[in-house]
C-alpha positions in Angstrom: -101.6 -116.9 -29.6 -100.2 -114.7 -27.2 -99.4 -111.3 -27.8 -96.0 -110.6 -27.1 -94.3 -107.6 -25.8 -91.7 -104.8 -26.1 -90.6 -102.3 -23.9 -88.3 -99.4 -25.5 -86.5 -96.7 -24.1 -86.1 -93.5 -26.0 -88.9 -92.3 -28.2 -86.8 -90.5 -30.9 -86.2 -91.6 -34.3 -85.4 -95.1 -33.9 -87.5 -95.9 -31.3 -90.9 -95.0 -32.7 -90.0 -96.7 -36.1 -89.4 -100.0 -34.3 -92.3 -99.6 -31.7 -94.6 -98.8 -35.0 -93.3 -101.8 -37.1 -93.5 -104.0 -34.0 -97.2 -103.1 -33.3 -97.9 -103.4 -37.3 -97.0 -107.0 -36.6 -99.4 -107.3 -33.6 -96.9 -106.8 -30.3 -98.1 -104.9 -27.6 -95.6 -101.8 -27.3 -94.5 -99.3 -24.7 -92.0 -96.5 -25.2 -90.2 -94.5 -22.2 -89.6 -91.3 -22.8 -87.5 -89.4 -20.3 -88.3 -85.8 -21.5 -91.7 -84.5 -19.8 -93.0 -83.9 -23.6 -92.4 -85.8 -26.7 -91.0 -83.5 -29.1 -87.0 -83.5 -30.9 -83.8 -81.4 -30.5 -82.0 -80.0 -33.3 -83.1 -78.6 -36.5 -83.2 -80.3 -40.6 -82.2 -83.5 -41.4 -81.2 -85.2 -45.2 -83.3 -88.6 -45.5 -82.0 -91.4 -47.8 -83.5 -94.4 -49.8 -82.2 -96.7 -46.8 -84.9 -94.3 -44.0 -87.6 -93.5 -47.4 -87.8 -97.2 -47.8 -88.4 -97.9 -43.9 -91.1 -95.3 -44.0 -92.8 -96.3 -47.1 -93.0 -99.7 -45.2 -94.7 -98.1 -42.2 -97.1 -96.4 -44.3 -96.1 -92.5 -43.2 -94.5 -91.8 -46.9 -97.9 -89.6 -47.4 -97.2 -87.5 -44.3 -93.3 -87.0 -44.5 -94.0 -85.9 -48.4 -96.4 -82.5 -47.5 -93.4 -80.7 -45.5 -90.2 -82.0 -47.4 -88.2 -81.6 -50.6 -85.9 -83.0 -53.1 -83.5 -80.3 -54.1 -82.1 -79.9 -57.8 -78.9 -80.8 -56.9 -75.8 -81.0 -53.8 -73.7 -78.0 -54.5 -70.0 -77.5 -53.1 -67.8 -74.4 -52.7 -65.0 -73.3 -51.7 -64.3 -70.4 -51.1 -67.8 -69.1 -52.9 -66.7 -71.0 -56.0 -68.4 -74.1 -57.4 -66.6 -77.4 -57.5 -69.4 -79.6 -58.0 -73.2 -80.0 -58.4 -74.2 -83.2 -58.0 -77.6 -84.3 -59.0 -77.6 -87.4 -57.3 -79.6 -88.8 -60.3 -80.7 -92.5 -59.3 -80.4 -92.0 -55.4 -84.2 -91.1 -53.1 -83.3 -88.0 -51.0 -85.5 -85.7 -49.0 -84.8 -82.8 -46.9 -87.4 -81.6 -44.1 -87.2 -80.7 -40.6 -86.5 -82.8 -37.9 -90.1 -81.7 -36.1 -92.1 -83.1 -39.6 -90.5 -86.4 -38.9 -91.3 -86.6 -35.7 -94.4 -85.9 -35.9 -94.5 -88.0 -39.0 -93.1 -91.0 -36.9 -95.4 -90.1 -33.8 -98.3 -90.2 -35.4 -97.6 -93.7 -37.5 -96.3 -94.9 -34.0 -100.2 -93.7 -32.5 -101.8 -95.2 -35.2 -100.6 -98.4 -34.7 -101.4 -98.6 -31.5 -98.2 -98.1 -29.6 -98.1 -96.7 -25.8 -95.6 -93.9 -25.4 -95.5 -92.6 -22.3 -93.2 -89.3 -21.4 -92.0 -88.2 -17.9 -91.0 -92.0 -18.0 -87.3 -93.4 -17.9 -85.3 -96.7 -18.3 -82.8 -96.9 -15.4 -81.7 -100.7 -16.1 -82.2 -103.6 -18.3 -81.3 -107.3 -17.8 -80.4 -109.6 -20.5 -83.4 -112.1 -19.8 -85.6 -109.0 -20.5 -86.7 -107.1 -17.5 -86.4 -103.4 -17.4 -86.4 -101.0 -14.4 -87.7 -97.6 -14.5 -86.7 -94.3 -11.8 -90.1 -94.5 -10.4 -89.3 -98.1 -9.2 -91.3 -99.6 -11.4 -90.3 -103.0 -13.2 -91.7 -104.5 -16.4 -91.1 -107.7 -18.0 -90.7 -108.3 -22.3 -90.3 -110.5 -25.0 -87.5 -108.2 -26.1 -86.2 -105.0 -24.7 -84.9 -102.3 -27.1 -82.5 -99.6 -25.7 -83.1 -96.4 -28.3 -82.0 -93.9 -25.4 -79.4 -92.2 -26.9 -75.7 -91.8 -26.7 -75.7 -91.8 -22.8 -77.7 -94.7 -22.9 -79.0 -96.2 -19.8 -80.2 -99.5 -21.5 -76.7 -100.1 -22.8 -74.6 -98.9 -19.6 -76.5 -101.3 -17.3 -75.8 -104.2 -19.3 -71.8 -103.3 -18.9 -71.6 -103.4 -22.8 -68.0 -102.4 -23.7 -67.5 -99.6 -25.7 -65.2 -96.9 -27.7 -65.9 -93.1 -27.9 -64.0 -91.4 -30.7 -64.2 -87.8 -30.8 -63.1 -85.3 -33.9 -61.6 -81.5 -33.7 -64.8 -80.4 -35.6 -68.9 -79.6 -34.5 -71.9 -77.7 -35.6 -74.9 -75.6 -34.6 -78.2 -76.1 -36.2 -80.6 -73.5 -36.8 -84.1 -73.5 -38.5 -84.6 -70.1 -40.2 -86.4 -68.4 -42.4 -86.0 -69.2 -46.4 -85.8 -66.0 -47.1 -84.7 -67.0 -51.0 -86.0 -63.6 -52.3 -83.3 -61.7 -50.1 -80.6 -64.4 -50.8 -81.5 -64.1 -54.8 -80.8 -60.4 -54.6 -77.1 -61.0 -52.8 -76.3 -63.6 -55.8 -79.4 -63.9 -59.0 -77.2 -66.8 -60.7 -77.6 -68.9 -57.5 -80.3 -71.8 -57.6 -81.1 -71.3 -53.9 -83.0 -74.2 -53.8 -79.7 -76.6 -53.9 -78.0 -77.9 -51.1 -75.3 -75.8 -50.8 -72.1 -76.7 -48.7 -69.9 -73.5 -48.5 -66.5 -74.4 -47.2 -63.9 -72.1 -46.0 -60.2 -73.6 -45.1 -57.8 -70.9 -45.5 -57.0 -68.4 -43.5 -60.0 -69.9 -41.0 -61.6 -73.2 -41.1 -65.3 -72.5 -41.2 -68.2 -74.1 -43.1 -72.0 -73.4 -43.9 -74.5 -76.3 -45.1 -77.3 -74.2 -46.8 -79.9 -77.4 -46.7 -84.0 -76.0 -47.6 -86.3 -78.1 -45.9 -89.3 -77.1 -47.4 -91.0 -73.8 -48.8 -91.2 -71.7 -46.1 -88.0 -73.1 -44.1 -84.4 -73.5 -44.0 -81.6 -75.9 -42.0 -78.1 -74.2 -41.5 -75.3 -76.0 -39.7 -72.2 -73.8 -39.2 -69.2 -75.9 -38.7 -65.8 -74.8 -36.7 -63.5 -76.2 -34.8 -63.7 -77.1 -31.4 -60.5 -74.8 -30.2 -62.2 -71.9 -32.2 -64.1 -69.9 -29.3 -65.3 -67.9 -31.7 -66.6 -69.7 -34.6 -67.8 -72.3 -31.8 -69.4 -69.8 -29.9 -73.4 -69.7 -29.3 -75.3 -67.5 -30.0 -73.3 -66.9 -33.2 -70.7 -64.1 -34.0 -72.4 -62.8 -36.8 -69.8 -60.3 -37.6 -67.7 -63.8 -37.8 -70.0 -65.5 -40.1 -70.9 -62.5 -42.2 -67.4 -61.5 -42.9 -66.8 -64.9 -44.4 -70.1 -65.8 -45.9 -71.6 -62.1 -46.8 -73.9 -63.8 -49.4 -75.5 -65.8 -46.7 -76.3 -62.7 -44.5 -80.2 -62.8 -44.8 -80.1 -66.1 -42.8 -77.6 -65.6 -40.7 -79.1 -62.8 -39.3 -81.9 -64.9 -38.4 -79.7 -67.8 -36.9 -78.0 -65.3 -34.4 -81.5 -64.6 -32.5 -82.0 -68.5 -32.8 -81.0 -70.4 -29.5 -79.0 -73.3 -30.6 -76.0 -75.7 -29.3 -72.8 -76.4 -30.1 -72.4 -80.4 -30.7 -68.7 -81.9 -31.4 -68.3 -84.7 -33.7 -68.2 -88.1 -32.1 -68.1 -92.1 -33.1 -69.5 -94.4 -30.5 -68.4 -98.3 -31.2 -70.0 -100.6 -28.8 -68.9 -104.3 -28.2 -72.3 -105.7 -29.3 -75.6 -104.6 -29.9 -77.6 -107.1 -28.2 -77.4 -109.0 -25.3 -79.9 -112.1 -24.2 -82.9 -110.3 -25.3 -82.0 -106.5 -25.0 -81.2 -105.0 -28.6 -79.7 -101.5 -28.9 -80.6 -99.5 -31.9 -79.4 -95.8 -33.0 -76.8 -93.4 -31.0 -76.9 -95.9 -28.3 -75.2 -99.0 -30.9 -73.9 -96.6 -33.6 -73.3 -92.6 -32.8 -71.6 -91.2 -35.7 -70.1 -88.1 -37.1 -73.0 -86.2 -39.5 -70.5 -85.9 -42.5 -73.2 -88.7 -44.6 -76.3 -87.5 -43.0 -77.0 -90.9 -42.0 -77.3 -90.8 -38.4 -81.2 -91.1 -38.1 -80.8 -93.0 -41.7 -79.2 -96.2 -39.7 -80.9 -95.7 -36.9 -84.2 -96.2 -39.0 -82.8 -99.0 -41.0 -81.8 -100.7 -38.1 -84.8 -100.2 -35.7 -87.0 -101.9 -38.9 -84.9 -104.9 -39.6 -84.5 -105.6 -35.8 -88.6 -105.5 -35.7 -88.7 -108.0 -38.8 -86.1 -110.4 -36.8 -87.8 -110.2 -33.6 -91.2 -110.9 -35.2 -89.9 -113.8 -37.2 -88.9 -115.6 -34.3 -91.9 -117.3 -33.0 -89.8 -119.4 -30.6 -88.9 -117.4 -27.0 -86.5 -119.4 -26.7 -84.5 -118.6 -29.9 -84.8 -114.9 -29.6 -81.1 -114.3 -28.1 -80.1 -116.2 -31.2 -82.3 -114.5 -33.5 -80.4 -110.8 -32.2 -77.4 -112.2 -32.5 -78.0 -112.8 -36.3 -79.9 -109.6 -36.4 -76.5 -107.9 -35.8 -74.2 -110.0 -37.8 -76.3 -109.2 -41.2 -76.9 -105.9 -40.7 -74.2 -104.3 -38.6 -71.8 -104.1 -41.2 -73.2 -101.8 -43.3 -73.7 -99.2 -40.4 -70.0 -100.3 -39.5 -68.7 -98.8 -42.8 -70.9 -95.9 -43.1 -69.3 -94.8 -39.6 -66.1 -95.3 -40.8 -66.4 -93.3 -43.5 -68.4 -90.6 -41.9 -65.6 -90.8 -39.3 -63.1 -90.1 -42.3 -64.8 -87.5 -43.7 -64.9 -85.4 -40.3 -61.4 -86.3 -39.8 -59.9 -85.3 -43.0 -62.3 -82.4 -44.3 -61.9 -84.1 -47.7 -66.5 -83.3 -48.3 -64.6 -79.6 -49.2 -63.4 -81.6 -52.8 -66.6 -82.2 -53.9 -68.3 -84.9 -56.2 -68.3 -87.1 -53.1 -71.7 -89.1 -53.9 -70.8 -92.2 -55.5 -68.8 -95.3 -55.3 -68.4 -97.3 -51.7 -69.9 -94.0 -50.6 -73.4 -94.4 -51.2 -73.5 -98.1 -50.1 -76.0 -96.8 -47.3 -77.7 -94.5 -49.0 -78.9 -96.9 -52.0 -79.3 -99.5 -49.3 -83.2 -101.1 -48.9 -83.7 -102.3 -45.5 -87.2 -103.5 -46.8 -86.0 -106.0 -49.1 -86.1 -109.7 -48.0 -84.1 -110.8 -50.7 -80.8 -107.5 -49.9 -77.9 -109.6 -48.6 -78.3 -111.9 -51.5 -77.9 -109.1 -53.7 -74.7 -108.0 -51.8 -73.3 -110.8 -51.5 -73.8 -111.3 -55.4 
């Protein structure tokens, strides 16, 4: 038989989880990656049964365990007082940074085989599958898979419509120091190994998600508004911050000596995500606001299940076809989790607490990895 072929643009999250699960099945696979080195921006991420599953599936569940954590529990305040702790009991969660999973992904995405190849990027992509690259270069596939990010270059070509929503609030991200021995002094009772999401409304809207990634480190995002030059403003006003969140001082003071970037919330609704036998897969189909953490989560879930359809069609012919139906069974569920991330920025209503459960965990419970899943939803 023939080996077929995949070129993909983007070698971040999604990317390297289809290029691995693609090359698992036998395809020849070569990623573009713009940047000069392979590495990832920003700074912990939250990982959900939907992106666990995905990686089990791969085989890289070993690696991703040795730098990551479950906490005890999802904590919310307001205003330093407790409105809920959530255990989450019956939901797979692990915190980590976003280097471990890349490097997690990376070296699953080596293993199998895959050629990544950095300094390299996707200027165009037609719908019968050729792609052209700055350097001139063109390069025919079986299917094309457009991972390059929310500016993507894969999509744009291809004229794909779509809508940009974009929400009064943003964040920074900082990986800092634990420093739980310093932070257990400010506050004993405090089980610093929670997720903790501090929330301040009144008299200034300002938020901290405490989130450990592992023994020795720590994710912060500090939320503000957009129109707040202050509380938007990098590197941080740590008088700001300190003033509102004095018990988080010991890692603040760390974040202010951290470079970092202020990103505003944003929901990016394409038309379709395929077209002939291009497929786009995370912020190029589905860029959504972090209020779920399940950003990288549907971009995972989506760059697996695309690699199953694609694999199952053994016809060329069909493959257009075989997208299209790729999309129709799994975009909803990334349509609804947008949605309601998109809600969630909007309305600020995370500050209530007890938020994990219901229609708001559909993604989080969801297994990408089961043959048998739409049955059970539509059950």
């Amino acid at each position: 038989m023939t080996t077929r072929h995949a070129e993909i643009a983007g070698a971040g999250f999604a990317g390297l989880t289809a290029a691995t699960a693609l090359a698992q099945r036998g395809w020849s696979v070569r990623v573009h990656e713009k940047a000069p080195e392979l590495r990832t921006e920003g700074a912990g991420i939250v990982l959900w049964n939907n992106s666990l599953q995905v990686l089990d599936a791969i085989g890289a569940t070993h690696d991703l365990m040795s730098k990551s954590m479950t906490p005890p529990a999802y904590e919310t305040r307001m205003n330093n007082v407790i409105r809920s702790q959530e255990t989450l009991d019956g939901i797979s969660w692990r915190t980590l940074t976003r280097p471990h999973l890349f490097a997690t992904l990376l070296y699953a995405a080596r293993e199998a085989g895959v050629e990544i190849v950095a300094g390299s990027t996707v200027r165009s992509a037609t719908a019968d599958g050729e792609v052209t690259l700055a350097s001139g270069e063109k390069a025919t596939a079986d299917v094309v898979i457009g991972a390059d990010g929310v500016g993507s270059a894969v999509r744009d070509s291809l004229a794909i419509p779509l809508e940009r929503q974009r929400s009064r609030d943003g964040i920074t991200r900082f990986l800092v120091p634990r420093r739980k021995e310093q932070l257990q002094a400010l506050e004993p009772d405090t089980e610093w190994d929670n997720v903790i999401d501090f929330w301040n409304l009144e008299p200034r809207v300002l938020r901290v998600l405490y989130t450990p990634a592992n023994d020795d480190e720590l994710y912060i995002a500090l939320m503000a508004p957009a129109d707040d030059a202050a509380g938007s403003r990098v590197p941080i006003d740590l008088e700001l911050w300190t003033s509102v969140f004095p018990q988080l001082a010991p890692v603040l003071e760390a974040a202010a000596t951290v470079p970092g970037k202020y990103y505003g919330y944003q929901t990016t609704r394409v038309e379709s995500w395929t077209r002939g036998r291009v497929a786009l897969i995370g912020d190029a189909a589905h860029a959504m606001c972090p209020a779920l953490a399940q950003g990288a989560g549907c971009a995972m879930q989506n760059a697996w299940t695309l690699a199953v359809a694609a694999d199952e069609t053994s016809d060329a012919a069909a493959l257009p076809a075989a997208l299209e139906r790729w999309e129709q069974h799994e975009r909803p569920f990334t349509d609804r989790c947008q949605d309601r991330s998109q809600h969630y920025a909007d309305t600020r209503e995370m500050a209530n607490g007890n938020q994990f459960s219901g229609d708001v965990v559909e993604t989080a419970l969801y297994n990408p990895t089961d043959p048998r899943r739409h049955e059970v939803q539509h059950a």
